[in-house]
C-alpha positions as CSV (number, residue, x, y, z in Angstrom):
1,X,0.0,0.0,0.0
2,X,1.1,3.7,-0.9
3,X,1.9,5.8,1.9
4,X,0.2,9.4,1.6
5,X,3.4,11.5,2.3
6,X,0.8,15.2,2.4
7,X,-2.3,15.8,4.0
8,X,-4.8,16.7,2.0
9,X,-6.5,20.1,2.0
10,X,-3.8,21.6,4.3
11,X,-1.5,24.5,2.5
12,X,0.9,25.3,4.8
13,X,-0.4,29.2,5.3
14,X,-2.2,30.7,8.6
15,X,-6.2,30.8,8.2
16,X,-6.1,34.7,8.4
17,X,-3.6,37.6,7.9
18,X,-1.5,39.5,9.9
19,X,-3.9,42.2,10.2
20,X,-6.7,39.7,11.8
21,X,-4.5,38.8,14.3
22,X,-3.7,42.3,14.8
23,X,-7.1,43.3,15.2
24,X,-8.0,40.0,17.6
25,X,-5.2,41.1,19.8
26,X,-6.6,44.6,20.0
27,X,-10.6,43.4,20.8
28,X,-8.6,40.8,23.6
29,X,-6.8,44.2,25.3
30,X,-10.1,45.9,25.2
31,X,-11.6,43.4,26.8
32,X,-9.2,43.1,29.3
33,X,-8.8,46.5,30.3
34,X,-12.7,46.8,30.1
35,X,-12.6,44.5,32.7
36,X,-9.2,45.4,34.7
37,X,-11.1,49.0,35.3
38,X,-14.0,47.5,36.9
39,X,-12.3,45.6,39.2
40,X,-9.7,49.1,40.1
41,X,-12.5,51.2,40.8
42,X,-14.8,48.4,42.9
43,X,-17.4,50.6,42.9
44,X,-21.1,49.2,41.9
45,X,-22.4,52.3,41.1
46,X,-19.4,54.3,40.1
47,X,-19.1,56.2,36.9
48,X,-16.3,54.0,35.3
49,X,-18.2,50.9,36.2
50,X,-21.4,51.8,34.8
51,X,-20.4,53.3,31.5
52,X,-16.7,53.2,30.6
53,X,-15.9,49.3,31.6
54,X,-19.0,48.2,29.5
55,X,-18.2,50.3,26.5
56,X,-14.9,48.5,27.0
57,X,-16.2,45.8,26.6
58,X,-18.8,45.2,23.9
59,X,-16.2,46.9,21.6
60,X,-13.9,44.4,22.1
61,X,-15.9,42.1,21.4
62,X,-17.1,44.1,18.3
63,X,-13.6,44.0,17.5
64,X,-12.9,40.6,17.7
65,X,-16.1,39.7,15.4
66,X,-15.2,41.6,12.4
67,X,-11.0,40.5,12.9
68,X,-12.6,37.4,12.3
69,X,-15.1,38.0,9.8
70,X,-12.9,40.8,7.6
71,X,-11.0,39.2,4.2
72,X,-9.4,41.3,2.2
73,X,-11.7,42.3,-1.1
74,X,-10.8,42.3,-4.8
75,X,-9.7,45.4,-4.6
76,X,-7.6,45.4,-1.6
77,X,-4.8,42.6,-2.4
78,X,-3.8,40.2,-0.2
79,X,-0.4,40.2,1.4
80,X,1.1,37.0,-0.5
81,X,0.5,38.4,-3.7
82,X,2.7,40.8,-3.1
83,X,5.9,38.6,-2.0
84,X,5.2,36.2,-5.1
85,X,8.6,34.7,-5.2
86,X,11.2,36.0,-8.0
């Protein structure tokens, strides 16, 4: 029997770009700090815990949807087609 020596459907390259990451890491710190300010003030009905934390918050998670709904359109090339190789 032959031994299959490459899986199939798997390329090699990440699932998104650079700038998905980028923006995933950003939504993550928002999140954090959304919540790292909530804990500081320990306040339950203080002003940073009522409106700055959650607004944090929901936008990092905003931000974290469209890093991973965003691909790059045909008019915005990608990244690799740039470095094609020489």
């Amino acid at each position: 029997m032959p031994k299959p020596s490459k899986r199939r459907g798997r390329s090699g390259t990440l699932v998104f770009e650079n700038r998905n990451y980028v923006l995933l890491l950003v939504g993550a710190a928002l999140i954090v700090i959304g919540f790292a300010a909530m804990y500081v003030e320990n306040a339950y009905q203080g002003f940073v815990s009522l409106y700055i934390s959650p607004i944090l918050i929901v936008g990092g998670y905003a931000e974290i949807i469209y890093a991973l709904l965003w691909s790059p359109g045909d008019d915005e090339p990608a990244e690799e087609k740039h470095s094609a190789p020489q």
